[in-house]
N, C-alpha and C positions, 0 to 999 in steps of 0.2 A: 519527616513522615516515616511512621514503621510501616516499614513491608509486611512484615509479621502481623503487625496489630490489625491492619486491616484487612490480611486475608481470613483473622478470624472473625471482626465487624460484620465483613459479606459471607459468614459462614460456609466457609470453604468446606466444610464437613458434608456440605450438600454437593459438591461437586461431583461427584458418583452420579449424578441424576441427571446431569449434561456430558461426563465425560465416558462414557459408558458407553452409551448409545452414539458417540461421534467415536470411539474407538472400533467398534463394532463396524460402522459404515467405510471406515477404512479399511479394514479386512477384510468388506465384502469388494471393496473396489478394487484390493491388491493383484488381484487375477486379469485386472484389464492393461492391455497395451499400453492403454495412454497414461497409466499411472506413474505419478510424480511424487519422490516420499516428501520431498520438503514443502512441497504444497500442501499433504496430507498433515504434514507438521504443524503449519499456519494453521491450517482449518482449523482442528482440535483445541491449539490453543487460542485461537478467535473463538472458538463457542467458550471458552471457559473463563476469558474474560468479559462476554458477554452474562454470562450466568452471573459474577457476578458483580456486573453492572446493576442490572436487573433488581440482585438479592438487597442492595444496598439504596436503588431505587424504590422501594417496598418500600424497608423501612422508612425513607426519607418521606414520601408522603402519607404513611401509616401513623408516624410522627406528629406531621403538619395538623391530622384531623385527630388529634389530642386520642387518639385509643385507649392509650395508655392507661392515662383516667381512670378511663371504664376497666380495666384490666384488673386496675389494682381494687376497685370494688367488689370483684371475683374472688382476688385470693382473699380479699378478708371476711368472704363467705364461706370458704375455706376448700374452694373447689384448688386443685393442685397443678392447674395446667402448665405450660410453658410459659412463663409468664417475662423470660429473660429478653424478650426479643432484639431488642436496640439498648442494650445496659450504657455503650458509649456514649449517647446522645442522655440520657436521664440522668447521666451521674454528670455529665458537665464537660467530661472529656474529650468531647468533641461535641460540635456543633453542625449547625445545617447547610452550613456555610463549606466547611468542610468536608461534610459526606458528598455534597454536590460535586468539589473540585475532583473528590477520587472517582465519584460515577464519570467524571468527565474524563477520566487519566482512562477508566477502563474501556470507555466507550471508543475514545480515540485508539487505542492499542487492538481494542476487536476491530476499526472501520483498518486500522492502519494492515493486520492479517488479509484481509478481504482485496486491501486495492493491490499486495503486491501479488494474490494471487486470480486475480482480473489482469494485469500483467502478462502474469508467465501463461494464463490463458489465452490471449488476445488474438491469438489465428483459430479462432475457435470462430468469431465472428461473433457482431452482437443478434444478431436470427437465425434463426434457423432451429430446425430441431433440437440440437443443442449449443445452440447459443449462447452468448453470456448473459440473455435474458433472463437463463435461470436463477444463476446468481443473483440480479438486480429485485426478482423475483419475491424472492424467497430472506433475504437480507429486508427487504421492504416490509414484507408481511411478519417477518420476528420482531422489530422494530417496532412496527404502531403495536403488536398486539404484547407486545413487552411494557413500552411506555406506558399504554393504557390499562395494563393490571390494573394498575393502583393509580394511576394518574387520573385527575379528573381531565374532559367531562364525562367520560366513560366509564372508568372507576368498576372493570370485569369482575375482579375480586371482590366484588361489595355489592354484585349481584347475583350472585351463585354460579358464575361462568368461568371463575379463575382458576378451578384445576382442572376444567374443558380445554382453556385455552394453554396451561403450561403442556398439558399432555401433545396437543397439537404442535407446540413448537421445539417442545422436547424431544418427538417422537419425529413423524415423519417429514418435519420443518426441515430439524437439524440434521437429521439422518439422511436427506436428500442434497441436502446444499453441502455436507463433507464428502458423501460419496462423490458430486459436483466436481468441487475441488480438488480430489483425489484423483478420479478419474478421467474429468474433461466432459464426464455424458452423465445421461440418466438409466439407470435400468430399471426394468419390473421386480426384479430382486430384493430390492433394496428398497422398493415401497410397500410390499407383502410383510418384509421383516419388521418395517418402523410400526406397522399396527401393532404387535404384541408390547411392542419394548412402550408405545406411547400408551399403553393401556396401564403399564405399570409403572410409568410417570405417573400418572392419575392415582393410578392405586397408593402411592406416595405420597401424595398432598391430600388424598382421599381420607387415608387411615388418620392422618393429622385432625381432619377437620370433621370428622367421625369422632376423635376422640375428644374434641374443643370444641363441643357442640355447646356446650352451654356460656365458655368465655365468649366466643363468638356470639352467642347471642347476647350476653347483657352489652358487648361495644359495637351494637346495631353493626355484625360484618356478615354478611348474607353469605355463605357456602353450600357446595351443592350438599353436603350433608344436610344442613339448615331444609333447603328448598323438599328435599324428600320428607324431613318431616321427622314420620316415625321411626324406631329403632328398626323394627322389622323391615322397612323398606330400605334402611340403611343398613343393616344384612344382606340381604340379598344383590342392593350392588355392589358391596366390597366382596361377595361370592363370585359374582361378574367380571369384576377387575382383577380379580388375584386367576381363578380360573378360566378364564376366557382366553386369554394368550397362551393357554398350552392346549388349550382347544385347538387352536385355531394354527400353532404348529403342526399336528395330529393334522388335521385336517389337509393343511396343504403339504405334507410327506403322502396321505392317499391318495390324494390328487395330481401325485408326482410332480409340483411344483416347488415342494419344497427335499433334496435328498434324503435320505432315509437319516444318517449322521445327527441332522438337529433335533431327534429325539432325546441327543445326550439331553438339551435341558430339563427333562425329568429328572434329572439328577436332583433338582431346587425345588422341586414340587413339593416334598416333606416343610418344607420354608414356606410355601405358602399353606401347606394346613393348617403350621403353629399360628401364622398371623390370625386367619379365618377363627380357629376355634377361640384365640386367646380376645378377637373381637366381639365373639357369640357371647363370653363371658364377662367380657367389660358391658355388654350391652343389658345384662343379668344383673348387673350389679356386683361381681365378683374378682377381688381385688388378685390382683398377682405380688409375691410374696417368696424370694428367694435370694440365697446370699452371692448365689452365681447367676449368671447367664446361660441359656439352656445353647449347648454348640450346636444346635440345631440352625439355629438363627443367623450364626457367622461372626463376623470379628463387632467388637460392641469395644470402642476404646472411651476409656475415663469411669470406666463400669463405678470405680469406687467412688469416682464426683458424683455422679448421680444419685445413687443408693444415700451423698450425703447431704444434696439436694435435695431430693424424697420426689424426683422425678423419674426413676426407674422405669416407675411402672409405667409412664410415656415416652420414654427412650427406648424401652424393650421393640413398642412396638412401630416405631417410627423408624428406627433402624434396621427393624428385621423386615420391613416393607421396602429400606432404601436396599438393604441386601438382596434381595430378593430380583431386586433389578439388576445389580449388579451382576450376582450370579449368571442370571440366566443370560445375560450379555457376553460375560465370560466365556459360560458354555459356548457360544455362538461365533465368537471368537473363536476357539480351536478350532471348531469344526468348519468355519471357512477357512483357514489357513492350513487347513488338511486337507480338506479338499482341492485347493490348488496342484497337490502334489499325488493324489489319489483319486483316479478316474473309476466313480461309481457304475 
């Protein structure tokens, strides 16, 4: 089995959109007594073998219900979506059989993170305040609503709830249960912060399925895009998700619940206007059309695969939605690890 091959199958490229928001919740934790780095270590890389257990979960039962089919009827109408999704499984290269044992390998190596850091938790006690009910908690709750993306009988993704529920476990799931394990507790810090960061999970699979509005519709895949319908209402929440978490920073800096410092994340904000306007335009009908990458957006790697693809112009902006999260994670990262050492 290649290691390689398969961290590109479960498109590791997405990993920014789990490992971001569990770095972030480390930093916020690093300031507390009880913090343990190699705990912190497990956490992160148990969400990231989670994620992509998950990614490879997706595909495996996206697969089963023949999508693909329907997929390739799209492009031979000449719409340009992503259409690569699972190339391993349609070219023969691997099998279902397969992709299961490696969701199994991933699965096992995230429960295996989790038990030794239940473990090195264990005088924490299983109740209490902070117990290690939170872990069993919140490990439980990513779980079904993992499985059930794409798993039937529930099948989120296929009723416009699946970038609700990635946002949810992406955001202040995961951002709760690393802080968890990093720390030994819970704080209010750390559930204030996961709202913005899980608003731009969303806004991530958001911009996706805003722009895959019409593949998704002829392989009957219901998205909240789908569910709103029109363009215009589909503006106005990608206005929501892109600006709303710097709102809602703003907000709690004047409320004095957030320090003055996590203002740096305006720093990203020109990143969320490129998205916004360059979705106002695709919603127009207005193609994007250039030999570079605008640096405004952030690092874009394989630019020239793309352009040779002729998927650019949905790379642009899938990417500069996953940067966008990155950044602002980033930002938020200094600024708690400055803040340890700088009393505001």
């Amino acid at each position: 089995m290649s290691i390689k091959k398969w961290m590109l199958n479960a498109r590791s490229i997405a990993l920014a959109q789990s490992v971001m928001p569990a770095l972030l919740a480390v930093a916020l934790a690093w300031k507390c007594e009880a913090f343990r780095f190699w705990d912190a270590v497990l956490a992160v890389l148990g969400v990231a073998f989670a994620h992509l257990a998950m990614n490879l979960s997706d595909d495996y039962f996206d697969y089963k219900a023949d999508v693909l089919g329907d997929r390739d009827k799209v492009q031979r109408q000449g719409f340009r979506a992503m259409m690569h999704k699972y190339p391993y499984l349609t070219d023969g290269s691997e099998s279902l059989k397969s992709t299961a044992k490696v969701i199994a390998i991933f699965v096992g190596l995230a429960l295996l993170c989790g038990l030794v850091i239940v473990w090195d938790r264990w005088e924490n006690g299983i109740w209490g305040e902070q117990g290690l009910w939170w872990i069993a908690a919140i490990v439980f709750s990513c779980g079904f609503l993992g499985v059930f993306y794409s798993a039937p009988p529930l099948k989120l993704a296929y009723r416009g709830l699946g970038e609700l529920v990635i946002a949810f476990i992406f955001g202040p799931l995961l951002m709760m249960g690393v802080y968890y394990a990093s720390a030994g507790q819970i704080a209010w810090e750390v559930v204030l912060i996961s709202v913005p960061v899980g608003l731009l999970v969303l806004n991530i699979l958001f911009t996706h399925s805003f722009i895959d509005m019409k593949g998704d519709e002829q392989c009957n895949k219901m998205t909240f895009a789908r569910l709103l319908k029109s363009r215009r209402a589909n503006l106005v929440a990608s206005f929501i998700f892109i600006f709303l978490p710097f709102a809602l920073v703003i907000l709690g800096v004047c409320l004095g619940v957030l320090a003055w410092p996590y203002l740096a994340v305006l720093l990203v904000l020109p990143r969320g206007i490129w998205l916004f306007r360059s979705l106002r335009d695709y919603s127009q009908g207005k193609n994007i059309t250039m030999d570079k990458a605008p640096k405004v957006i952030g690092s874009i790697p394989d630019w020239e695969n793309y352009k040779k693809a002729g998927i650019e112009w949905f790379m642009l902006r899938w990417l500069c939605a996953r940067n966008l999260l990155a950044g602002f994670c980033l930002l938020s990262i200094v600024v708690s690890i400055v803040l340890k050492y700088w009393i505001i």
